[in-house]
C-alpha positions as a Markdown table, in Angstrom:
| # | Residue | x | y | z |
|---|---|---|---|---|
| 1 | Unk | 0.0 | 0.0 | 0.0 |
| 2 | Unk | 1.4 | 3.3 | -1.2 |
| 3 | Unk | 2.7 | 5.6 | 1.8 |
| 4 | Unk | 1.1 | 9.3 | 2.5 |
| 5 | Unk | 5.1 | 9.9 | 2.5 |
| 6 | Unk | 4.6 | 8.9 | -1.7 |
| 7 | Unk | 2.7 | 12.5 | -2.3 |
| 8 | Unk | 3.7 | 15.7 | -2.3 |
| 9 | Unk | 1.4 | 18.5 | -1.8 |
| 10 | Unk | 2.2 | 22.4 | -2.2 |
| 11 | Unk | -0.2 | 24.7 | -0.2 |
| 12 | Unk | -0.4 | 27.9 | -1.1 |
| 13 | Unk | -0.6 | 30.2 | 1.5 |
| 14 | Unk | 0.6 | 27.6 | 4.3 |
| 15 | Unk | 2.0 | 30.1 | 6.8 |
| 16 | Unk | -1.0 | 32.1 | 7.3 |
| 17 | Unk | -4.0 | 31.6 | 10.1 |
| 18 | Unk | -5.9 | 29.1 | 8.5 |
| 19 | Unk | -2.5 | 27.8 | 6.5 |
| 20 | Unk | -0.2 | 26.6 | 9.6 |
| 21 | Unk | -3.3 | 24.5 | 10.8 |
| 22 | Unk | -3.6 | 22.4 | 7.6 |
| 23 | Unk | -0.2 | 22.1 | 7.2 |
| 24 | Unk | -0.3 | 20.5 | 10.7 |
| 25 | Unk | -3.2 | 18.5 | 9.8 |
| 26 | Unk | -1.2 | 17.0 | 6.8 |
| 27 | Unk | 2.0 | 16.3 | 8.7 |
| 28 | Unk | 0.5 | 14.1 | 10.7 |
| 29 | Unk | -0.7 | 12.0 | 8.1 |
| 30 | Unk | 2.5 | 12.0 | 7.1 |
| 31 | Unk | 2.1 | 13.8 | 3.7 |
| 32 | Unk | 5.4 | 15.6 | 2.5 |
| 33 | Unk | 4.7 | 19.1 | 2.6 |
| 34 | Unk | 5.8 | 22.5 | 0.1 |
| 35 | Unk | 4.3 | 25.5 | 1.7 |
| 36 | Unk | 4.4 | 28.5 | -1.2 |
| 37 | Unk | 4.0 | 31.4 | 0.1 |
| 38 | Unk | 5.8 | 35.1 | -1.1 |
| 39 | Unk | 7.9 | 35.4 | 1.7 |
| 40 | Unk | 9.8 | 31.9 | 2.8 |
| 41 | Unk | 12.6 | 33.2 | 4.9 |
| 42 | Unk | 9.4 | 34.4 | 7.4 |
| 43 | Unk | 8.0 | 30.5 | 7.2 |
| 44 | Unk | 10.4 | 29.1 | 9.3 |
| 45 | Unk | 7.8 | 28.5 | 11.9 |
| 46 | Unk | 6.0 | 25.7 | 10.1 |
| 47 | Unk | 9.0 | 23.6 | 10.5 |
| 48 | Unk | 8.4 | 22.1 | 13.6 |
| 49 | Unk | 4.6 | 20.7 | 12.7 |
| 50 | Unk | 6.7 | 17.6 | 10.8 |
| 51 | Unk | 9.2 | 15.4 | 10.9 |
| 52 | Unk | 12.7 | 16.4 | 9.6 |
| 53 | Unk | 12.6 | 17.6 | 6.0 |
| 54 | Unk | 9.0 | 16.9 | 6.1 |
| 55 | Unk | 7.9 | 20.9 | 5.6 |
| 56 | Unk | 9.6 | 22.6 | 2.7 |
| 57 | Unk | 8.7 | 26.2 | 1.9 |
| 58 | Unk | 9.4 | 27.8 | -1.2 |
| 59 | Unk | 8.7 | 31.3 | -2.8 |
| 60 | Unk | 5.6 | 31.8 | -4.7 |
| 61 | Unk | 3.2 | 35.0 | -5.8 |
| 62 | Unk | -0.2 | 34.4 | -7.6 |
| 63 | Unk | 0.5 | 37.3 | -9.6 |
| 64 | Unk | 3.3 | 36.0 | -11.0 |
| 65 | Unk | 2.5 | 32.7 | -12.8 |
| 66 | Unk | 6.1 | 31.3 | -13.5 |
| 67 | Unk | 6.6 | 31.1 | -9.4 |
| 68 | Unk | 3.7 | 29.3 | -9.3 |
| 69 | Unk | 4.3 | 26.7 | -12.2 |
| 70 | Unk | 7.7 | 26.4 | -10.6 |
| 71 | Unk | 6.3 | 25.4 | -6.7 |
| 72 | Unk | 3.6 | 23.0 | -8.7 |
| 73 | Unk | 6.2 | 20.5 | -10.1 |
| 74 | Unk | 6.4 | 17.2 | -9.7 |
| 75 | Unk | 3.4 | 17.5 | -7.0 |
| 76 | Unk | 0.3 | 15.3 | -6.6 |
| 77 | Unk | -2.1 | 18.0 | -4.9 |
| 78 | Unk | -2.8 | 21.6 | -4.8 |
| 79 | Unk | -4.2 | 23.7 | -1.8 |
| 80 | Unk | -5.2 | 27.1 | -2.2 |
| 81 | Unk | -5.3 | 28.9 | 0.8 |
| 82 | Unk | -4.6 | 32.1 | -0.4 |
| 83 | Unk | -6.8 | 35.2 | 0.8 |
| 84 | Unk | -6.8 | 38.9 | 1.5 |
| 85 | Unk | -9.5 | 40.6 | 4.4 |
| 86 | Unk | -8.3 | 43.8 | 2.9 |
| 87 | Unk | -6.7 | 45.5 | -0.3 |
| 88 | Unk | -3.7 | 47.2 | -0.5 |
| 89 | Unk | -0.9 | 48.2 | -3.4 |
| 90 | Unk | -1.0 | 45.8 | -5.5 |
| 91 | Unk | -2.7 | 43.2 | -3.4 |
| 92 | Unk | -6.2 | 43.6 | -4.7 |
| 93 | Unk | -9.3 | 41.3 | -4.4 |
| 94 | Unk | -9.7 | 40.6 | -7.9 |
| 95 | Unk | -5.9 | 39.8 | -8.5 |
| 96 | Unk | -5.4 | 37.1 | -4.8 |
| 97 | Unk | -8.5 | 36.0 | -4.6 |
| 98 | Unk | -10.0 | 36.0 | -8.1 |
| 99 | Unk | -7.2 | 35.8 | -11.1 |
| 100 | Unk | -4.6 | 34.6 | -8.1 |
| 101 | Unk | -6.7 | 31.0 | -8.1 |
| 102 | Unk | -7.1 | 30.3 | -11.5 |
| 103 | Unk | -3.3 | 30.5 | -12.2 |
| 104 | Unk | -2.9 | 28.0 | -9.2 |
| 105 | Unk | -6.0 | 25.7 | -11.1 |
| 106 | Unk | -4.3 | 26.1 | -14.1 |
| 107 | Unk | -0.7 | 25.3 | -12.9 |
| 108 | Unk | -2.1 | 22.2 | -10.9 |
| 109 | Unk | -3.7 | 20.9 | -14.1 |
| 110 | Unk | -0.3 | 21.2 | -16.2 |
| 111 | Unk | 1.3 | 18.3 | -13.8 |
| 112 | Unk | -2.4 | 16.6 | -13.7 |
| 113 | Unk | -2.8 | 16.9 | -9.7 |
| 114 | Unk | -5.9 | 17.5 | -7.7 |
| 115 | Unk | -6.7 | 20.4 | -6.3 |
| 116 | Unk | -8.3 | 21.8 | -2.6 |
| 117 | Unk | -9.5 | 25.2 | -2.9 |
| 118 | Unk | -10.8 | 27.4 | 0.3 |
| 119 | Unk | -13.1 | 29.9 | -0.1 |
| 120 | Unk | -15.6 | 31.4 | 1.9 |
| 121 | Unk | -19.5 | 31.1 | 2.6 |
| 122 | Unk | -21.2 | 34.6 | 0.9 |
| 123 | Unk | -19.1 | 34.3 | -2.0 |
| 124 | Unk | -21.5 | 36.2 | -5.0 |
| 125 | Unk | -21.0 | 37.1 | -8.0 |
| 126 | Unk | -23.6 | 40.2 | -7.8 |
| 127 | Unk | -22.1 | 41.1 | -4.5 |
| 128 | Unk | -21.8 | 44.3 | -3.4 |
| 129 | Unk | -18.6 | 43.2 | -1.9 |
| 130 | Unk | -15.6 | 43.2 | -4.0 |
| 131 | Unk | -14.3 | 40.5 | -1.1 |
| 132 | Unk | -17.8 | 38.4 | -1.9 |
| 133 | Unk | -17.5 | 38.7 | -6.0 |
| 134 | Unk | -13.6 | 38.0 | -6.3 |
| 135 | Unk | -14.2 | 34.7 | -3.9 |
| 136 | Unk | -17.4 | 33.7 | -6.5 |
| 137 | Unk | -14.7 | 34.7 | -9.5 |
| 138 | Unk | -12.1 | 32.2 | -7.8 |
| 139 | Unk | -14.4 | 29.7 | -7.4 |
| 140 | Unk | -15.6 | 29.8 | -11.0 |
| 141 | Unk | -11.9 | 30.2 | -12.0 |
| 142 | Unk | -10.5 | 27.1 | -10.2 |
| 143 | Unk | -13.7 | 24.6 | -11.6 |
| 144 | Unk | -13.0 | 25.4 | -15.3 |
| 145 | Unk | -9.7 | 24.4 | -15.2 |
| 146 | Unk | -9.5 | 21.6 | -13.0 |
| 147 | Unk | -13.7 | 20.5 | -13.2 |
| 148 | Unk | -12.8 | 17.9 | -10.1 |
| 149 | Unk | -11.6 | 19.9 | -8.0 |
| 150 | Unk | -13.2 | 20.3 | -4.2 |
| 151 | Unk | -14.5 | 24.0 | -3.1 |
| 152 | Unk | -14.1 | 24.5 | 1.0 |
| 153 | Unk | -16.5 | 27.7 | 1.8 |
| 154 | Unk | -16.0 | 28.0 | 5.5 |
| 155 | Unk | -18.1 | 30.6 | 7.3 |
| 156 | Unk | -15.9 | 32.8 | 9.7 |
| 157 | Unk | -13.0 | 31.1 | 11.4 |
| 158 | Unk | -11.9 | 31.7 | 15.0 |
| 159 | Unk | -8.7 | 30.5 | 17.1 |
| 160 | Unk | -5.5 | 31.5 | 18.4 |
| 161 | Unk | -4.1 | 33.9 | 16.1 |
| 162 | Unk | -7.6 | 35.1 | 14.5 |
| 163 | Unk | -8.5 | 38.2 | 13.2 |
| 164 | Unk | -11.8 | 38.5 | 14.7 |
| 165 | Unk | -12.0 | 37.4 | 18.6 |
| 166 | Unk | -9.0 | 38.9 | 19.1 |
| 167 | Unk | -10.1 | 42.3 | 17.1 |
| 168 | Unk | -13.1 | 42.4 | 19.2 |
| 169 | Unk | -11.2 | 41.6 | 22.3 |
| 170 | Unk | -8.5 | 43.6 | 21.8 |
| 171 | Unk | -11.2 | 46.6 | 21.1 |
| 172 | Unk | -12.5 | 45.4 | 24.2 |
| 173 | Unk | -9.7 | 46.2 | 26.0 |
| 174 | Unk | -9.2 | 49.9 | 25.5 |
| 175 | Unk | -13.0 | 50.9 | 24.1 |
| 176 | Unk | -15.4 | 51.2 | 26.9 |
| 177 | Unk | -17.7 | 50.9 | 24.0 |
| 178 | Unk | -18.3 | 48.2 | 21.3 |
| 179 | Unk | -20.6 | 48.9 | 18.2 |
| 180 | Unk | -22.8 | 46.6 | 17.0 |
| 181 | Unk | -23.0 | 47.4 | 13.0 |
| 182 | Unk | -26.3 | 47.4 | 11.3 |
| 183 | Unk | -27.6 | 46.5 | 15.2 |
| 184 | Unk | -25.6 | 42.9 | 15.7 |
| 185 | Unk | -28.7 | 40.9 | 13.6 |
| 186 | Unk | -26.7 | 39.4 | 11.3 |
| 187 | Unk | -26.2 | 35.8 | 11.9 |
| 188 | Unk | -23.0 | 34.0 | 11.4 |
| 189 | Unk | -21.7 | 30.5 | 12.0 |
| 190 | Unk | -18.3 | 30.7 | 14.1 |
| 191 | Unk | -16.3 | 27.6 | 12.8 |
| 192 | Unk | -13.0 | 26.6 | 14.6 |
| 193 | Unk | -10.0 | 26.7 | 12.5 |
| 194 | Unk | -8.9 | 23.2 | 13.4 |
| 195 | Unk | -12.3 | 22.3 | 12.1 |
| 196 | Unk | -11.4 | 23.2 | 9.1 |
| 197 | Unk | -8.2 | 22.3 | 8.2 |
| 198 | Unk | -9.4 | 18.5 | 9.2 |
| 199 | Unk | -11.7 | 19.0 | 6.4 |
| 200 | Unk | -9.1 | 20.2 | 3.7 |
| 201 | Unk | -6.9 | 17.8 | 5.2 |
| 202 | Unk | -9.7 | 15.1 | 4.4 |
| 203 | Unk | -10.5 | 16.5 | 0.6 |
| 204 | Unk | -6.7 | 15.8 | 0.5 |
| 205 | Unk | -7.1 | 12.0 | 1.6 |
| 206 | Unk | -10.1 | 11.5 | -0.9 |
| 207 | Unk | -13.0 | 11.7 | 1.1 |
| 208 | Unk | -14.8 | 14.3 | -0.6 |
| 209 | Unk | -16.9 | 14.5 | -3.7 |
| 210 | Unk | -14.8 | 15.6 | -6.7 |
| 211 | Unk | -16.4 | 18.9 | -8.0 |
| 212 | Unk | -18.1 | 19.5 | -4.9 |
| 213 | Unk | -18.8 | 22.7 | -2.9 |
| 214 | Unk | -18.5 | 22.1 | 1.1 |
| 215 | Unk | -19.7 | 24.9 | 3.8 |
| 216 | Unk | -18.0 | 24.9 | 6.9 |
| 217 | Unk | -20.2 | 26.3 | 9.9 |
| 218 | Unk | -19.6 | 25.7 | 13.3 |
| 219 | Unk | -22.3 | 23.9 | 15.6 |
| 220 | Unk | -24.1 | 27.3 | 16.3 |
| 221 | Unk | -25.8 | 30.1 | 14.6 |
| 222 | Unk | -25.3 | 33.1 | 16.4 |
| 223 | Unk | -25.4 | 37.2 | 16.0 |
| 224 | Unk | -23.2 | 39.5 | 16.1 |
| 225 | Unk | -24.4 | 40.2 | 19.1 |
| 226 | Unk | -24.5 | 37.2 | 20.4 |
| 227 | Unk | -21.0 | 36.2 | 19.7 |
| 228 | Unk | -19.6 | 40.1 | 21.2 |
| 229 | Unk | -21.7 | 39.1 | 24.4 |
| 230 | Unk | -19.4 | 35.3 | 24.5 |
| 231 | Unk | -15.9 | 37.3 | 23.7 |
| 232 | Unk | -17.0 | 39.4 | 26.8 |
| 233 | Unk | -17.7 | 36.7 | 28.9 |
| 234 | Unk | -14.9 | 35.1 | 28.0 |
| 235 | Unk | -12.3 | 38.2 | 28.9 |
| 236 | Unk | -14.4 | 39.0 | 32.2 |
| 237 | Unk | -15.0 | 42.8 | 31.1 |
| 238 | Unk | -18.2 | 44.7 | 30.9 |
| 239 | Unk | -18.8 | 47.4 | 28.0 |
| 240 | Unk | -21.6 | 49.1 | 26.5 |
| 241 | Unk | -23.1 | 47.9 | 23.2 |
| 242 | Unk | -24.2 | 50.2 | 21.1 |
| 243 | Unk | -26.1 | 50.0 | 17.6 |
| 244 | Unk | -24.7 | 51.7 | 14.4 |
| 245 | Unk | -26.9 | 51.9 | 11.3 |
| 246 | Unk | -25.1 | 50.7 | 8.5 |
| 247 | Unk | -24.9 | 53.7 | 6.4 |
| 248 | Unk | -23.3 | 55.6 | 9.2 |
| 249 | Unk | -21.4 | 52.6 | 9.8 |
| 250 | Unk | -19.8 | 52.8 | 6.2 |
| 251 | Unk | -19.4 | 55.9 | 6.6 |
| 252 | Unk | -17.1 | 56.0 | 9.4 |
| 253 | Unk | -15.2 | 52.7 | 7.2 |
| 254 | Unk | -14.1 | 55.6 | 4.9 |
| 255 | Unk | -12.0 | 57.2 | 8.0 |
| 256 | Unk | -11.3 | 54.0 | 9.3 |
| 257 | Unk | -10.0 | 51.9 | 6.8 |
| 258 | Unk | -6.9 | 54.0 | 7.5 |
| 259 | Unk | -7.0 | 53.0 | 11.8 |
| 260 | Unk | -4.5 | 50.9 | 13.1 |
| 261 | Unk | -4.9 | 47.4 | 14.3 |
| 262 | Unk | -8.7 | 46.4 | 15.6 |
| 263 | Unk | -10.0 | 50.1 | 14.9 |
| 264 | Unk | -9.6 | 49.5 | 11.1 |
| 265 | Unk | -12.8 | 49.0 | 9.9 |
| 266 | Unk | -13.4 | 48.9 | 5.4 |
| 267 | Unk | -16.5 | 50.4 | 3.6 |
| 268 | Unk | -16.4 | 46.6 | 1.9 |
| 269 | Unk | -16.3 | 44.6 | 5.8 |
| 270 | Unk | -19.3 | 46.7 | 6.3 |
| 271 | Unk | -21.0 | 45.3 | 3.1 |
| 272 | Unk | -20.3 | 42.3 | 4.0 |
| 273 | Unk | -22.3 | 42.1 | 7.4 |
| 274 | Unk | -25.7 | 43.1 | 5.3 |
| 275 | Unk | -25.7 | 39.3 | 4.6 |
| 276 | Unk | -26.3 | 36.0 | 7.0 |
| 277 | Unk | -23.0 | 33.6 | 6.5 |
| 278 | Unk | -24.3 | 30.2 | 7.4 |
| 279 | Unk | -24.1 | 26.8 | 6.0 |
| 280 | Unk | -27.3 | 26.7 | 3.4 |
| 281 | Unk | -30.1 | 24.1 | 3.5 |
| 282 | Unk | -28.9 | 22.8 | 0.1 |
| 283 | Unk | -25.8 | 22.2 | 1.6 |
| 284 | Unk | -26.7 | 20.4 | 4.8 |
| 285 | Unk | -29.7 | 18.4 | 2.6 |
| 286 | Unk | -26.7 | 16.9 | 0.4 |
| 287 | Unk | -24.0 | 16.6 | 3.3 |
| 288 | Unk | -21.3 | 19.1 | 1.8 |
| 289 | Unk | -20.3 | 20.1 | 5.2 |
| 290 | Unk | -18.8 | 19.5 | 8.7 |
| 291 | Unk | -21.3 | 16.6 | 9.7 |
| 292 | Unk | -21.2 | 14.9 | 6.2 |
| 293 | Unk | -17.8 | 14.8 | 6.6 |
| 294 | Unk | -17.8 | 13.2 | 10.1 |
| 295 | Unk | -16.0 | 16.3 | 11.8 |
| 296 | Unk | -17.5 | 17.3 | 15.2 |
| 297 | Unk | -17.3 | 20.8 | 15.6 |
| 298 | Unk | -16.0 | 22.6 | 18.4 |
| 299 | Unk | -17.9 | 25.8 | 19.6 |
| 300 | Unk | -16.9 | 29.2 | 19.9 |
| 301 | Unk | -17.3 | 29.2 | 23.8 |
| 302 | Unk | -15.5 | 25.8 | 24.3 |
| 303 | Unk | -12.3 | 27.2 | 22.3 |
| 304 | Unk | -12.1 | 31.0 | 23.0 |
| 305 | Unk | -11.4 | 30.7 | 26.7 |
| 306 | Unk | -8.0 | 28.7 | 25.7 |
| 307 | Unk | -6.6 | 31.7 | 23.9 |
| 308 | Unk | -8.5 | 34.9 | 25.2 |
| 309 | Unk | -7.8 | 34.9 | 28.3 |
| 310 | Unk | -4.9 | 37.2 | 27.5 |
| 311 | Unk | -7.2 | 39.7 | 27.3 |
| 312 | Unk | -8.5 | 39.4 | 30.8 |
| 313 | Unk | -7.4 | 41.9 | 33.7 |
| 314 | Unk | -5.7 | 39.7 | 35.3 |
| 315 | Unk | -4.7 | 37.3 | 32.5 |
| 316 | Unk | -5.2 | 33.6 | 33.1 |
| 317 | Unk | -5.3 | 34.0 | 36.6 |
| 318 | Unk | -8.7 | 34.1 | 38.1 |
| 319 | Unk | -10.1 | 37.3 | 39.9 |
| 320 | Unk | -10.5 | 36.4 | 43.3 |
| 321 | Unk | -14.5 | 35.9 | 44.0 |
| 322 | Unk | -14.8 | 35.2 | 40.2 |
């Protein structure tokens, strides 16, 4: 029987939030491993998640075709991983997220190897998100090169290292007040990011259908709301809630696109929260998701204490009384 060892697959993007976990997830089923990504020599923190010259990074930029040919040879699988929550010089939606995965498809189909591509639920053509229409243009981009190939649309992920509990705990943190844009209605489906990178890992082994479009949602549909209330809970602080109607929202996103770390907020991430992102009845009705894939899905309020606590007053030690 042929060995994991026997197949080489390059992930693109492998050093990123969602990256490092699947790269973890394949090392220990004993895959070998090239992580592309645009900057190798800041990779060197993957190496530890295999075995001795398991993990090989290698320079790559899906605007440039020729470095992405060049990290494709010789390899049986593809895994593109590669995503931007916001645009800037020449990293644009359209070129990562769009254009950027159709030259991966097309490289992986010039050596004939499958392909894993991640993508995100609310992906839309007729979006008024360019975030939402280059993920649909991806998606469309990746399947008419390589037909076979599996879609992962994950809904938002969370874990150490995110960029959304920690935003809205780090806010927490030095804003006695936290909005809630367009009122905290809109519903979302928190997914843990080791969730999903036994998924990809699994589309890797062969367990998915070819051609196939998965949604990744966590155990629970929750609001905004909702979700800031667990984050608070979580970091033991109290702070006022407060609506914001999403035109002045978007609004303020034209000031604040320019903030530093969790105050930057995009006129696009504020499009983005007009729309639910949950798993779809279609979805669950054919099991293209967690469940139908046997995964059992952490919740937000089983993980978030295991990282946040950083954000606490007194850190991972317990107030007294508490």
């Amino acid at each position: 029987m042929a060995s994991n060892l026997d197949t080489l697959v390059t992930v693109f993007g492998g050093s990123g939030f969602l990256g490092r976990n699947v790269v973890r997830a394949l090392a220990k089923r004993d895959y070998r491993i090239r992580v592309a990504v645009r900057r190798p020599e800041l990779a060197g923190h993957l190496q530890p998640l295999g075995k001795v010259g398991q993990i090989h990074a290698v320079q790559a930029n899906l605007r440039y075709p020729a470095s992405v040919e060049a990290a494709m040879r010789d390899s049986h699988v593809a895994i593109n991983l590669v995503g931007i929550l916001t645009e800037g010089g020449a990293q644009r939606f359209d070129a990562v997220q769009g254009v950027g995965a159709g030259t991966v498809a097309r490289a992986a189909g010039a050596v004939d190897a499958r392909m894993v591509h991640v993508s995100a639920i609310g992906a839309d053509e007729n979006s008024l998100s360019g975030y939402a229409r280059s993920k649909a243009a991806g998606e469309k981009a990746v399947l008419s090169a390589i037909p076979s190939a599996t879609i992962m649309r994950p809904s938002i992920m969370f874990g150490p290292e995110d960029q959304f509990t920690n935003r809205f705990a780090s806010l927490a943190r030095i804003s006695p007040v936290l909005p809630l844009i367009g009122g905290g209605v809109t519903r979302l489906q928190p997914v843990y990011v080791s969730d999903v990178a036994t998924a990809v890992a699994d589309a890797v082994d062969g367990k998915t259908k070819p051609g196939a479009t998965y949604e990744l949602g966590g155990p629970e549909v929750l609001t905004m709301r909702e979700i800031m209330e667990i984050i608070l809970a979580t970091i033991e602080r109290r702070r006022t809630m407060i609506s914001l109607p999403f035109g002045l929202a978007k609004l303020q996103a034209l000031f604040l696109q320019f903030a530093p770390g969790p105050l930057k907020l995009t006129p696009d991430q504020v499009e983005l929260l007009r729309s639910d992102n949950v798993v779809s009845d279609a979805a669950k009705a054919a099991g293209l998701t967690l469940e139908g894939l046997g995964i059992a899905a952490d919740t937000l309020e089983a993980i978030a204490p295991l990282y946040l606590w950083r954000f606490r007053a007194a850190g991972q030690f317990q107030r007294n009384g508490a």
